[in-house]
C-alpha positions in Angstrom: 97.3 130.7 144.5 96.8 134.4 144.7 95.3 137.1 142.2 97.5 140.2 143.6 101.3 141.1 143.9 100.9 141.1 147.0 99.8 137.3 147.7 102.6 136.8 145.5 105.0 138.6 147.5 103.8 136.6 150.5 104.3 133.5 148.5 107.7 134.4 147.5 108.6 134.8 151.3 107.2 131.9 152.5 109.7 130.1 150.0 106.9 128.3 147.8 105.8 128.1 144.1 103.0 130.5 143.7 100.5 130.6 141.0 98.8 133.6 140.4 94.8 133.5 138.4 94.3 136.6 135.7 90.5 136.0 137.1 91.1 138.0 139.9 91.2 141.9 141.2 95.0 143.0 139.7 95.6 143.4 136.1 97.9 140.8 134.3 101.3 142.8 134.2 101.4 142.8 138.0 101.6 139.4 138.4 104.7 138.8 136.4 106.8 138.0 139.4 104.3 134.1 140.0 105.8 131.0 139.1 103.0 130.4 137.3 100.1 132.3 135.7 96.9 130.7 134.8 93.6 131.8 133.1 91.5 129.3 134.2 91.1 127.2 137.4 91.3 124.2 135.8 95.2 125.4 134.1 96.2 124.4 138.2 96.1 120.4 137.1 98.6 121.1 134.3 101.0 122.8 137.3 100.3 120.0 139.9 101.1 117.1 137.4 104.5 118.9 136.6 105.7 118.4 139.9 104.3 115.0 140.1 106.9 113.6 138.1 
């Protein structure tokens, strides 16, 4: 989880899923490139189940 391109970046090139938070220091728009964008913390559950299955 990250809340800047640049955590996303380092996600990205460690070759796993990354979920950025719009709670964080970097405006929305530059975290288009995340898997996954959540609003809350609690959104993270709805990720982890998906890859439960």
């Amino acid at each position: 989880m990250g809340d800047s391109n640049l955590d996303i970046e380092a996600g990205k090139a460690a070759g796993i899923k990354v979920v950025a938070v719009t709670y964080g220091y970097r405006e929305r728009k530059l975290l288009k490139d995340a898997d996954f964008i959540i609003d809350r913390f609690e959104d993270l559950i709805r990720i982890i189940r998906h890859f439960q299955k």
